[in-house]
C-alpha positions, -999 to +999 in steps of 0.1 A: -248+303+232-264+298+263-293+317+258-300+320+222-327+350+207-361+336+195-371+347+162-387+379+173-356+393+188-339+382+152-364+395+129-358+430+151-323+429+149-314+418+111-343+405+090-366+438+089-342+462+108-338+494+083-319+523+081-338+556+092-323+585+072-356+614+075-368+632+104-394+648+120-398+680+140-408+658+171-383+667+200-368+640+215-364+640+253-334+637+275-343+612+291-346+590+256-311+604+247-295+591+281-315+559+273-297+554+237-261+565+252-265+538+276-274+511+250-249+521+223-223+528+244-218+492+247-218+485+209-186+484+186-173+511+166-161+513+136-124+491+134-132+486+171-117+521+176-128+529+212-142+548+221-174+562+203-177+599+202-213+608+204-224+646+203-263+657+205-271+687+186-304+697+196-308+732+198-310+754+159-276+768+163-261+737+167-277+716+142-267+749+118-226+739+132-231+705+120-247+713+086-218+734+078-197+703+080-217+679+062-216+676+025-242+698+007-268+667-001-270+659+042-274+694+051-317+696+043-317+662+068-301+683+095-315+715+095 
C-alpha cells in the first residue's frame, strides 16, 4: 500500500465505527445528501451487485410510503 492510513483514519473506520439505528427530527440538508451520494457511490454493494439504489425520503408522505414496507418493529425509526 503505498500510502497506508495512520491509526486515526483506522480507529474511524473499524475500531470505534458503530452502527447508528435512532434519529432525530434535525433536517438534513441537500447539500449533506449530495455530499454522502458522492462518497458512497463509490463503495461496494452488497455481492458487488452494481449498482446501489439509493432513494431519499424526506418529506412525511414519503417516509409514511416507506414505513408501509418495512416490517412493523422499523416502522417507529421511520416515521
Amino acid at each position: 500500500m503505498a500510502n497506508p492510513l495512520d491509526d486515526g483514519a483506522l480507529d474511524t473506520l473499524f475500531r470505534t465505527a458503530r452502527t447508528y439505528n435512532g434519529y432525530t427530527d434535525e433536517p438534513v440538508g441537500e447539500d449533506r445528501l449530495h455530499a454522502i451520494w458522492e462518497l458512497m457511490k463509490w463503495g461496494p454493494t452488497s455481492a458487488n451487485q452494481l449498482p446501489g439504489r439509493l432513494v431519499w425520503c424526506v418529506s412525511d408522505d414519503a417516509k409514511a410510503t416507506l414505513a408501509e414496507a418495512c416490517s412493523a418493529q422499523n416502522k417507529p425509526k421511520i416515521l
